[in-house]
N, CA, C and O of each residue as an XYZ file, in Angstrom:
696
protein
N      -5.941     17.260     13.550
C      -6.755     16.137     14.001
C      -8.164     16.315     13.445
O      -8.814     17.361     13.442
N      -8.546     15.065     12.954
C     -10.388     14.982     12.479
C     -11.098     16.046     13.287
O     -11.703     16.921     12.668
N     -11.083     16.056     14.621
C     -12.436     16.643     15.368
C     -12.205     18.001     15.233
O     -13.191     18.734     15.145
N     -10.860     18.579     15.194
C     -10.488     19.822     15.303
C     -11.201     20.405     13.840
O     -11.939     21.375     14.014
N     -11.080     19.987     12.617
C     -12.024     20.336     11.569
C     -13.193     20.462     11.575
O     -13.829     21.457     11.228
N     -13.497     19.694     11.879
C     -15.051     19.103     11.614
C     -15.975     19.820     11.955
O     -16.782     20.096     11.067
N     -16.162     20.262     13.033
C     -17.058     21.709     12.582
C     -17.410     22.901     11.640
O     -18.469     23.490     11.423
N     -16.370     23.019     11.245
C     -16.096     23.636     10.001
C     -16.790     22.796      8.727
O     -17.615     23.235      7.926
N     -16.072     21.151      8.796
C     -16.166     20.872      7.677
C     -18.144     20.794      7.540
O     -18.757     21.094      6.515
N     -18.751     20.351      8.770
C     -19.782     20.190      9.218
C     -21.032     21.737      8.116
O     -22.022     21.755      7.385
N     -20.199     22.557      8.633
C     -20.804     24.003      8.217
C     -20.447     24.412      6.908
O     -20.223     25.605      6.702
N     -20.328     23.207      5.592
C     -19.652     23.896      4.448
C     -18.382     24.863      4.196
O     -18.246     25.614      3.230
N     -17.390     24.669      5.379
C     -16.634     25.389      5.370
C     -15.256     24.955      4.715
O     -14.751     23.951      5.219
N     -14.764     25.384      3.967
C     -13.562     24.177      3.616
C     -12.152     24.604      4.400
O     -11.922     25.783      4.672
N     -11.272     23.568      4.720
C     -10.324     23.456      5.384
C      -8.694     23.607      4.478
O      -8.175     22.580      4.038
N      -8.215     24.574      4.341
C      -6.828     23.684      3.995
C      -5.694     23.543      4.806
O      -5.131     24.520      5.300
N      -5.237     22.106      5.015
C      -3.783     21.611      5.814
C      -3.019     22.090      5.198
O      -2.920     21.993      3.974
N      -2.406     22.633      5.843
C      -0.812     23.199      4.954
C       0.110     22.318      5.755
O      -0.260     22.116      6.912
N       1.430     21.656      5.307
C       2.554     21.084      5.624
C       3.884     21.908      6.028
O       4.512     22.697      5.322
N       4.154     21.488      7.426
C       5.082     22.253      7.721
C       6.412     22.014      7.178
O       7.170     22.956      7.408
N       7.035     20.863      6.403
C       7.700     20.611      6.264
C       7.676     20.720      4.334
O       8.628     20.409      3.618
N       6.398     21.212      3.875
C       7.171     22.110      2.899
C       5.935     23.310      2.854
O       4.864     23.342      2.247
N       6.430     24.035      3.553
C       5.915     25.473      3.601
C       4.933     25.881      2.019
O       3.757     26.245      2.013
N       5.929     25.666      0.642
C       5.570     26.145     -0.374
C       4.497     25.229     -1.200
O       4.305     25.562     -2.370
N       3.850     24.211     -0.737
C       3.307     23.964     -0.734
C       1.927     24.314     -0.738
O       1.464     25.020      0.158
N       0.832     23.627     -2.217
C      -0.626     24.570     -1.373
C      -1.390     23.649     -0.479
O      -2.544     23.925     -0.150
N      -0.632     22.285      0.030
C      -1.398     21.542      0.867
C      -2.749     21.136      0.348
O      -3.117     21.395     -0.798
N      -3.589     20.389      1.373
C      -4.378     19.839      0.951
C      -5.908     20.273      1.555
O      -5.924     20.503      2.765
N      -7.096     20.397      0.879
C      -8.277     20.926      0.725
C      -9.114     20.207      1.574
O      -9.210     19.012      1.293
N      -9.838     20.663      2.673
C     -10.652     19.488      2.981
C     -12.308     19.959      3.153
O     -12.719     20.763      3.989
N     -13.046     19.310      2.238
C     -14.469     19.198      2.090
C     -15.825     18.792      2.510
O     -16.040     17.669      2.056
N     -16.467     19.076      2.944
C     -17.764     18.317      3.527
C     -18.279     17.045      1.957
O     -18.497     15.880      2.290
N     -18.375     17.295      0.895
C     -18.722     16.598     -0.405
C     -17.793     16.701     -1.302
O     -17.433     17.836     -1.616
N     -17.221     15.621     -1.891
C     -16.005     15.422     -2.936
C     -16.935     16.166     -3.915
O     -18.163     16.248     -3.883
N     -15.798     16.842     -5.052
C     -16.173     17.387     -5.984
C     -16.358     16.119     -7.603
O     -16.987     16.314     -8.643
N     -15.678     15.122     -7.257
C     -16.143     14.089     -8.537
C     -16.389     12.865     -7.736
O     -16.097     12.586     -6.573
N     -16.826     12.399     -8.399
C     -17.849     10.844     -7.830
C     -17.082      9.827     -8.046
O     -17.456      8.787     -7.505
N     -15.618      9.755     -8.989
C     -14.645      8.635     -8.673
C     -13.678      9.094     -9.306
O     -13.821      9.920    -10.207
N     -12.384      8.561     -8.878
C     -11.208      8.607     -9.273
C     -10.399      8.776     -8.294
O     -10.668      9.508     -7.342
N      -9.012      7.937     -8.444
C      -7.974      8.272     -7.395
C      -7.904      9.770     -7.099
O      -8.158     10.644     -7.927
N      -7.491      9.997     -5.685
C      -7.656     10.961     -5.037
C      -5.948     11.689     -4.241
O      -5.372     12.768     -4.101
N      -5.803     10.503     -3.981
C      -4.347     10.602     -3.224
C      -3.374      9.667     -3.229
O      -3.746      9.012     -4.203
N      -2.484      9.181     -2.879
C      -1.160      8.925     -3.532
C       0.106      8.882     -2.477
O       0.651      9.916     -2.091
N       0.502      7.587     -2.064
C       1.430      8.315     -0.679
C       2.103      6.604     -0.490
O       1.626      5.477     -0.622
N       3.489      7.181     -0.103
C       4.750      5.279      0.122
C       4.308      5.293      1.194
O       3.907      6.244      1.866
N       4.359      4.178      1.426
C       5.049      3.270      2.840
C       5.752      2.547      2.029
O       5.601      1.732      1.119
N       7.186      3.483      3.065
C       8.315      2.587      3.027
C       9.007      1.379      4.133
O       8.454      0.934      5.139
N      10.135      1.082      3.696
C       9.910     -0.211      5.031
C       9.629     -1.228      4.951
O      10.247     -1.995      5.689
N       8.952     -1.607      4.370
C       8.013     -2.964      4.189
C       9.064     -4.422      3.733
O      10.156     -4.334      3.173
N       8.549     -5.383      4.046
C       9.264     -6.622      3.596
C       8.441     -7.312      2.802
O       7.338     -7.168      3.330
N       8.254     -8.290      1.394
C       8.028     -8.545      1.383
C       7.936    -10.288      1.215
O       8.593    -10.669      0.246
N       7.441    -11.087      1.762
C       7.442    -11.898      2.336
C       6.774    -13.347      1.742
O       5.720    -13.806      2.182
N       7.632    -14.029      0.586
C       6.828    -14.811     -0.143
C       7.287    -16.448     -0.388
O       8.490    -16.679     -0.503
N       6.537    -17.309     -0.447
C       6.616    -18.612     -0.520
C       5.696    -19.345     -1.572
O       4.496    -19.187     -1.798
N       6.524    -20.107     -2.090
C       6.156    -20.941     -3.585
C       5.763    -22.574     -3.051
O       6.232    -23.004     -1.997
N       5.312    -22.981     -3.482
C       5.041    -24.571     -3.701
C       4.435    -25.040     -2.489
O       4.719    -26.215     -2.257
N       3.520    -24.366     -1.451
C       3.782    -24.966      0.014
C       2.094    -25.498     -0.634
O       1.396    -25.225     -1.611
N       1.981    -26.618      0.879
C       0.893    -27.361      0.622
C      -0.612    -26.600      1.693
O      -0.478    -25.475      2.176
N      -1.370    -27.072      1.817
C      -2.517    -25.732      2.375
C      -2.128    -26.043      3.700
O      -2.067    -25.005      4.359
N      -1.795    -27.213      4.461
C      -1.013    -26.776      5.628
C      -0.480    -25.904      6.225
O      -0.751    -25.209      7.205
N       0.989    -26.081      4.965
C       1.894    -24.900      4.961
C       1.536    -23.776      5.040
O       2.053    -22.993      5.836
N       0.664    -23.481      4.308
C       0.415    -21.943      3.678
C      -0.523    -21.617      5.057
O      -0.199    -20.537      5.552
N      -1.155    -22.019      5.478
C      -1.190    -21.838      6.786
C      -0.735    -21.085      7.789
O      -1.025    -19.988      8.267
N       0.455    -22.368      8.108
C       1.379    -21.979      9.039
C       2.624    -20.871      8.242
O       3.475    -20.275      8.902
N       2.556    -20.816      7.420
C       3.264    -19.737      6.654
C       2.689    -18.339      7.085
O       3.387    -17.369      7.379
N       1.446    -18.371      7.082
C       1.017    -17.012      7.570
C       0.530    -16.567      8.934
O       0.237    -15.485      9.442
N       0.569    -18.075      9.400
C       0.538    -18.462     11.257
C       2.082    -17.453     11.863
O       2.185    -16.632     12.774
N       2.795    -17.835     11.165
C       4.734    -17.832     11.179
C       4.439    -15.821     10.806
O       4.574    -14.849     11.549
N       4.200    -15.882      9.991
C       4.943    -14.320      9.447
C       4.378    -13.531     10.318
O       5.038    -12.687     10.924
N       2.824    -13.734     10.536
C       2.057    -12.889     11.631
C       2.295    -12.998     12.960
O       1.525    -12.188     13.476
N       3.181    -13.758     14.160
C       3.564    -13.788     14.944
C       5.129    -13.135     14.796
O       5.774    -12.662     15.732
N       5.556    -13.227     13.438
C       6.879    -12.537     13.572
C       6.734    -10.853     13.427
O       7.568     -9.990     13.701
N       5.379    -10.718     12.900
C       5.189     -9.336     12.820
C       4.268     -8.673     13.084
O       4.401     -7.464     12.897
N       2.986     -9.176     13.614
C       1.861     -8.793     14.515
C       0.674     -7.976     13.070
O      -0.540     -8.168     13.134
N       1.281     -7.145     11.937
C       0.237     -6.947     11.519
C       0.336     -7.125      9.918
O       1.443     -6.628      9.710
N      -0.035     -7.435      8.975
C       0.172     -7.421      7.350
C      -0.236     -6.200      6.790
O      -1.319     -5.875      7.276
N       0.177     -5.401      5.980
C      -0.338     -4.224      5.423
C      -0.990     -5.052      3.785
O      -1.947     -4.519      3.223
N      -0.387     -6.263      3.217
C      -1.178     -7.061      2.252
C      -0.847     -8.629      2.097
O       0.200     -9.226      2.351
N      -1.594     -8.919      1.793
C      -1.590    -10.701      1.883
C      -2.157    -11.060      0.804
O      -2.791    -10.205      0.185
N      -2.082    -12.342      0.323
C      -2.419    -12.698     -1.022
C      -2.145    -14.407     -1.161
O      -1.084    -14.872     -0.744
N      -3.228    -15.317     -1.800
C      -2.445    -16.258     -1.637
C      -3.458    -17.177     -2.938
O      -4.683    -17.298     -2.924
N      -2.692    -17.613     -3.766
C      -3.108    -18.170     -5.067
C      -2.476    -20.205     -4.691
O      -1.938    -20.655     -3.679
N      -2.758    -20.713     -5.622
C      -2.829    -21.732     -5.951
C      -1.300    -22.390     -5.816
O      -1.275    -23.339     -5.034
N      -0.375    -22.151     -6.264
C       1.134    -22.245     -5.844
C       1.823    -21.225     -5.067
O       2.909    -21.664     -4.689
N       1.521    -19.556     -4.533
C       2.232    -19.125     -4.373
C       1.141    -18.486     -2.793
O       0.052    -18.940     -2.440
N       1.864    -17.451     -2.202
C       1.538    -16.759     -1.183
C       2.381    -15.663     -0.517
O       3.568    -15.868     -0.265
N       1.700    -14.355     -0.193
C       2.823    -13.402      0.055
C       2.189    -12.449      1.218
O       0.980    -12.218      1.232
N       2.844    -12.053      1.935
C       2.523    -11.236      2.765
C       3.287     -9.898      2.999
O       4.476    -10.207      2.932
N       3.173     -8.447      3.262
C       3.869     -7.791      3.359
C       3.742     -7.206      5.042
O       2.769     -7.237      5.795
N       4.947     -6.748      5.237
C       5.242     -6.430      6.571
C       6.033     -5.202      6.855
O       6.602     -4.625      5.928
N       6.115     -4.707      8.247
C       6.730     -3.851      8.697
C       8.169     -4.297      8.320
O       8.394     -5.492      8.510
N       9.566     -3.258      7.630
C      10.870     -4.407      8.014
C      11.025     -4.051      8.996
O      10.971     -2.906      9.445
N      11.359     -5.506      9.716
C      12.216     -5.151     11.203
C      12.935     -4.481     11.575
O      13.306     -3.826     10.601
N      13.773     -3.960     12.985
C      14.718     -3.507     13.028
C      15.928     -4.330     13.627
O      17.098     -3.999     13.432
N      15.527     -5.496     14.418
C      15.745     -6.621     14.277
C      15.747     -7.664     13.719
O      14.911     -8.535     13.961
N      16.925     -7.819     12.642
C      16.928     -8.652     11.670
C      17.116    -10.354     11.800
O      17.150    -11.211     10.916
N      17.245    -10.486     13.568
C      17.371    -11.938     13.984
C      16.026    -12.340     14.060
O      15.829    -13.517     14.360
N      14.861    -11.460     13.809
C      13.577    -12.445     13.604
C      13.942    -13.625     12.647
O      14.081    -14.847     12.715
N      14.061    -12.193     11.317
C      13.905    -13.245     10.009
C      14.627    -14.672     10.418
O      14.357    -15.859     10.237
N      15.781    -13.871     11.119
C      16.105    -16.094     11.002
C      15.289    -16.957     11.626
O      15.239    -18.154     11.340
N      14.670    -16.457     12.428
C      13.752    -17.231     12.881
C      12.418    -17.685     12.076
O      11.673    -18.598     12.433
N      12.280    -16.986     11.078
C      11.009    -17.209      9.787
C      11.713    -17.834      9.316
O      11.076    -18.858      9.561
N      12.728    -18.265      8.691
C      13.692    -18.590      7.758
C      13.789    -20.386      8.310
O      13.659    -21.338      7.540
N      14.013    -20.477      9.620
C      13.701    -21.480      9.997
C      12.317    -22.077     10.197
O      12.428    -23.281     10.428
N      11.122    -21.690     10.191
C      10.115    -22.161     10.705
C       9.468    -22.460      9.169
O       8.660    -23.381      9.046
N       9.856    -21.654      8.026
C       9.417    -22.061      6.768
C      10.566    -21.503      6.080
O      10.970    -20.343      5.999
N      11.079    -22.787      5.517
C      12.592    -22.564      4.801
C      12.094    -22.386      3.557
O      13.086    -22.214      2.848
N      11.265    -22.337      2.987
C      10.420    -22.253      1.430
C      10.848    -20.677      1.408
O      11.724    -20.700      0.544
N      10.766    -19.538      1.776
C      10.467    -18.412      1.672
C      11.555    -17.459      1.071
O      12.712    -17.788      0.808
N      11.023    -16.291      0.906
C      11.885    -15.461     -0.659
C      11.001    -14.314      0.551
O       9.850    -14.373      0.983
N      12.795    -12.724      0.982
C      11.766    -11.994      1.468
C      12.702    -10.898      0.618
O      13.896    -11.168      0.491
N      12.311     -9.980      0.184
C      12.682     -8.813     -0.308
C      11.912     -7.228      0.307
O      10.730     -6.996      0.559
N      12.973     -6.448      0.390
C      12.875     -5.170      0.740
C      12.093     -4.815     -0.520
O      12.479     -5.068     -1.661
N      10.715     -4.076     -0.129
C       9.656     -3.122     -0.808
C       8.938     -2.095     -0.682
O       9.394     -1.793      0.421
N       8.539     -1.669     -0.789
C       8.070      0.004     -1.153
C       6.317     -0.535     -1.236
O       6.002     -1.546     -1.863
N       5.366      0.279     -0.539
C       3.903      0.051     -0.741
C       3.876      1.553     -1.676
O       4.793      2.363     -1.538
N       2.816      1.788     -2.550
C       2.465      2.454     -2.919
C       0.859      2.560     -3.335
O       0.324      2.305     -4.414
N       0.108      3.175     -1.691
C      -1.140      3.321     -1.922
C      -1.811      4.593     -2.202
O      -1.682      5.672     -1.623
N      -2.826      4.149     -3.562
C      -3.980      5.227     -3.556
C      -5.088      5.155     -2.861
O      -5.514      4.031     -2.597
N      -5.688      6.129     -2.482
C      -6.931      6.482     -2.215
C      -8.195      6.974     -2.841
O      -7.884      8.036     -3.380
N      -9.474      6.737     -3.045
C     -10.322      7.562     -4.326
C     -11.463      7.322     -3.673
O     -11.605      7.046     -2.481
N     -12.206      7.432     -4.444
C     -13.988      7.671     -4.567
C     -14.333      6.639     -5.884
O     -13.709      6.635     -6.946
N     -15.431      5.812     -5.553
C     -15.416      4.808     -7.034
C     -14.762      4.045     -7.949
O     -15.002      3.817     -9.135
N     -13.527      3.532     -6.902
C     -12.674      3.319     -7.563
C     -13.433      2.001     -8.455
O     -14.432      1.401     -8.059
N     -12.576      1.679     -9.953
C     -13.208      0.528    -10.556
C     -12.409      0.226    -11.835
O     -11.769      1.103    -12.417
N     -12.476     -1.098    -12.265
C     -11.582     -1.760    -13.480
C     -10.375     -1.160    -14.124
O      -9.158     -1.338    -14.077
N     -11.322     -0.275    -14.826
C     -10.767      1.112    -15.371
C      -9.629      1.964    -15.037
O      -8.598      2.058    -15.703
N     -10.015      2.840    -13.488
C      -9.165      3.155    -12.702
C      -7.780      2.468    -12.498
O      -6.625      2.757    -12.810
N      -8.486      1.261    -11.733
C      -7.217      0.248    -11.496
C      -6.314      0.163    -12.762
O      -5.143      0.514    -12.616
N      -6.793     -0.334    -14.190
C      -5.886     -0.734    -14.790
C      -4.871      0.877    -15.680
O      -3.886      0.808    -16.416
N      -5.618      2.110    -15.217
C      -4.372      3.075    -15.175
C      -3.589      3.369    -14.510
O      -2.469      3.808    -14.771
N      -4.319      3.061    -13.073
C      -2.942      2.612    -11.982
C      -2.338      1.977    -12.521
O      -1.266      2.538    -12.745
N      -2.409      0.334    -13.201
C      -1.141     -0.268    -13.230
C      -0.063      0.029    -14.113
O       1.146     -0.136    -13.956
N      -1.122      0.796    -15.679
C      -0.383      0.805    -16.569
C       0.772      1.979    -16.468
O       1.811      1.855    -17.115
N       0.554      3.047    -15.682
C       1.356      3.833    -14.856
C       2.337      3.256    -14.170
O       3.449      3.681    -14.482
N       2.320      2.493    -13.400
C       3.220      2.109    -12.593
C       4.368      0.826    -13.263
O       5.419      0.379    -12.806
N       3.489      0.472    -14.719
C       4.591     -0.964    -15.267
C       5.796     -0.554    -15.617
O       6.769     -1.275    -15.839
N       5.732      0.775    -15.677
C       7.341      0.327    -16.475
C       8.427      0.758    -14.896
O       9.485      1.385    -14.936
N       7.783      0.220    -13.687
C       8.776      0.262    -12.465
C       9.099     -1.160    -12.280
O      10.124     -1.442    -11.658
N       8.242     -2.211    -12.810
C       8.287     -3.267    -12.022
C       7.820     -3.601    -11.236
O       8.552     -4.154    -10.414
N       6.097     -3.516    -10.851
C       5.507     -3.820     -9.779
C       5.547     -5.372     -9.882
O       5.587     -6.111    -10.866
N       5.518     -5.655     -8.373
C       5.581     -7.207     -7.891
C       4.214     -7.524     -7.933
O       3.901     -8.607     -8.428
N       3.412     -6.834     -7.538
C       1.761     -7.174     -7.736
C       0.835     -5.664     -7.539
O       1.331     -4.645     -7.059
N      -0.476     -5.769     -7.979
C      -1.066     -4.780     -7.394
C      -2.417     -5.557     -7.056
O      -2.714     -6.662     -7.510
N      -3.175     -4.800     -6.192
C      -4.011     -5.083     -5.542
C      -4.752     -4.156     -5.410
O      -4.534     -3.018     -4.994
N      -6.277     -4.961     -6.012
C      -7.178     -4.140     -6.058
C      -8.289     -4.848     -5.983
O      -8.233     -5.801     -6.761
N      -9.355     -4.793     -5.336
C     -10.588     -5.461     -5.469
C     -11.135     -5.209     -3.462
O     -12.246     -5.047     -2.955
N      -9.463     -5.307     -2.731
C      -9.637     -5.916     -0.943
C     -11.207     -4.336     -0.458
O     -12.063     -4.175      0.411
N     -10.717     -3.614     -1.659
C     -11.212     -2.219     -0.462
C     -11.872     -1.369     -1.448
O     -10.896     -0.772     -1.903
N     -13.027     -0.862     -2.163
C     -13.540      0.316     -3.010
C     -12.944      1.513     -3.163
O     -13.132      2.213     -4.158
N     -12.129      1.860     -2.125
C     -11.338      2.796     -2.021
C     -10.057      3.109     -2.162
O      -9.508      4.210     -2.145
N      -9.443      1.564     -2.367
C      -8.264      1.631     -2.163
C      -7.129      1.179     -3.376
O      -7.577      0.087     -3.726
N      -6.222      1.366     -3.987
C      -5.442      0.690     -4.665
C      -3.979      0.238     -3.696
O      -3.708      0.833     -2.653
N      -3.352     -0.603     -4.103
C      -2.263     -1.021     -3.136
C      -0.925     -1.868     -4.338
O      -1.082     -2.991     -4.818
N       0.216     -1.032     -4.570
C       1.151     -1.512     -5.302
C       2.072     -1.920     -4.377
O       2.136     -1.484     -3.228
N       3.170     -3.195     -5.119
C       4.199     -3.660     -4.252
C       5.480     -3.404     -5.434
O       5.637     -4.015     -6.491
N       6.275     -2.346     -4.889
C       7.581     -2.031     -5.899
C       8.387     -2.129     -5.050
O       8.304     -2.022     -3.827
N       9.638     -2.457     -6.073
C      10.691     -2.594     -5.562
C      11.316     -0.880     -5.296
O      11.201      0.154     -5.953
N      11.966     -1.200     -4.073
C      12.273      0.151     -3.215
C      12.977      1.406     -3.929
O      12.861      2.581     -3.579
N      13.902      0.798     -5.248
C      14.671      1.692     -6.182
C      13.912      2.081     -6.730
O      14.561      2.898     -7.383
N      12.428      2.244     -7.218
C      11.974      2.218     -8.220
C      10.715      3.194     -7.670
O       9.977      3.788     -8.456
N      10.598      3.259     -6.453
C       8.745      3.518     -5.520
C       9.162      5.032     -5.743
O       8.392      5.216     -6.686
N       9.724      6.117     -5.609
C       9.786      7.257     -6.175
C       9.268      7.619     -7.369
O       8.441      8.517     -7.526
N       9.850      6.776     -8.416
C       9.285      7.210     -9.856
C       7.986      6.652     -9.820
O       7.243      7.426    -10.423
N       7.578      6.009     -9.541
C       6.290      4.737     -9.609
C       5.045      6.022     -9.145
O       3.936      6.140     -9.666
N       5.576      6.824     -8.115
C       4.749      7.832     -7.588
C       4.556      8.912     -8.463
O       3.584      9.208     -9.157
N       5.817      9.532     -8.288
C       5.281     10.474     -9.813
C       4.812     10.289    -11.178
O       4.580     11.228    -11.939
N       4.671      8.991    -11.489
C       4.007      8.855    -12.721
C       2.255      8.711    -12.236
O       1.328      9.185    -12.893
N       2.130      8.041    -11.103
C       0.772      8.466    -10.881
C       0.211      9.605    -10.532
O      -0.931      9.972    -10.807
N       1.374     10.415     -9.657
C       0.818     11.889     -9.853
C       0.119     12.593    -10.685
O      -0.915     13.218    -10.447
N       1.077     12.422    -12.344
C       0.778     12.737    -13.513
C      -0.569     12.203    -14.041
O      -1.058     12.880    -14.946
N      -1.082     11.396    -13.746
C      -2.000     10.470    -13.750
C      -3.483     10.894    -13.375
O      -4.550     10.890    -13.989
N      -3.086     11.261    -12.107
C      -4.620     11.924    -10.945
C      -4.334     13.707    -11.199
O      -5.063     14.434    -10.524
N      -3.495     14.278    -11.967
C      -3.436     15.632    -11.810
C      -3.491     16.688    -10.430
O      -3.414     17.907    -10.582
């Protein structure tokens, strides 16, 4: 837990988490001051996710399209919404009789099982981003997203694919 460090980290002291679940591991370092001033940092799925998309709707719609998905699922991990299209990603259910109930309330919609794949960094910018993507193209990302957060990168892959998609950015951030 944060507070349990933080004295330490407070006093220049550095921390490392080790993972119990792989022992051989050298875990991860934790610092009072990053040692570089930008670049992805970390790297980690959420799996689970649905993603959740509709074509042609009118600004009404698109609306109640995201009126609809957010009552069927209380929170979005990404949202996005352009000129013809709009998408939202979600927890997947474990109850799959929602969806029929989305399915009915906006029959426009396309939902597919996906894989998040977010980084974390310091400075992130243009640059960065577009080695994230170019890393991750030959999986097939559905979109990436970058601009919502300075810190953040956010890929949408398809679920066969979010394993490799990771280790090529591994290779990537060293």
């Amino acid at each position: 837990h944060p507070e349990t460090i933080l004295p330490a980290v407070e006093r220049d002291i550095p921390v490392r988490v080790l993972n119990t679940f792989a022992p051989d591991d050298t875990g991860t370092l934790i610092v009072a001051k990053a040692t570089r001033e930008h670049g992805i940092c970390a790297v980690t799925l959420k799996k689970k996710c649905l993603y959740v998309s509709a074509n042609g709707l009118t600004s009404q719609q698109t609306v109640d399209f995201f009126r609809d998905v957010a009552e069927y699922s209380g929170e979005f991990y990404a949202a996005a919404l352009g000129e013809s299209k709009c998408f939202a990603v979600v927890d997947a259910p474990t109850d799959t009789s929602i969806l029929d109930r989305l399915y009915q309330l906006t029959p426009h919609i396309d939902v597919q099982d996906i894989t998040l794949l977010c980084g974390v960094g310091i400075g992130l910018n243009g640059e960065l981003a577009a080695r994230f993507s170019e890393a991750i193209s030959p999986f097939s990302p559905i979109a990436v997203l970058y601009g919502v957060s300075d810190v953040g990168l956010i890929a949408l892959l398809p679920t066969e694919s979010a394993e490799d998609a990771l280790r090529a950015v591994h290779e990537i951030i060293g």
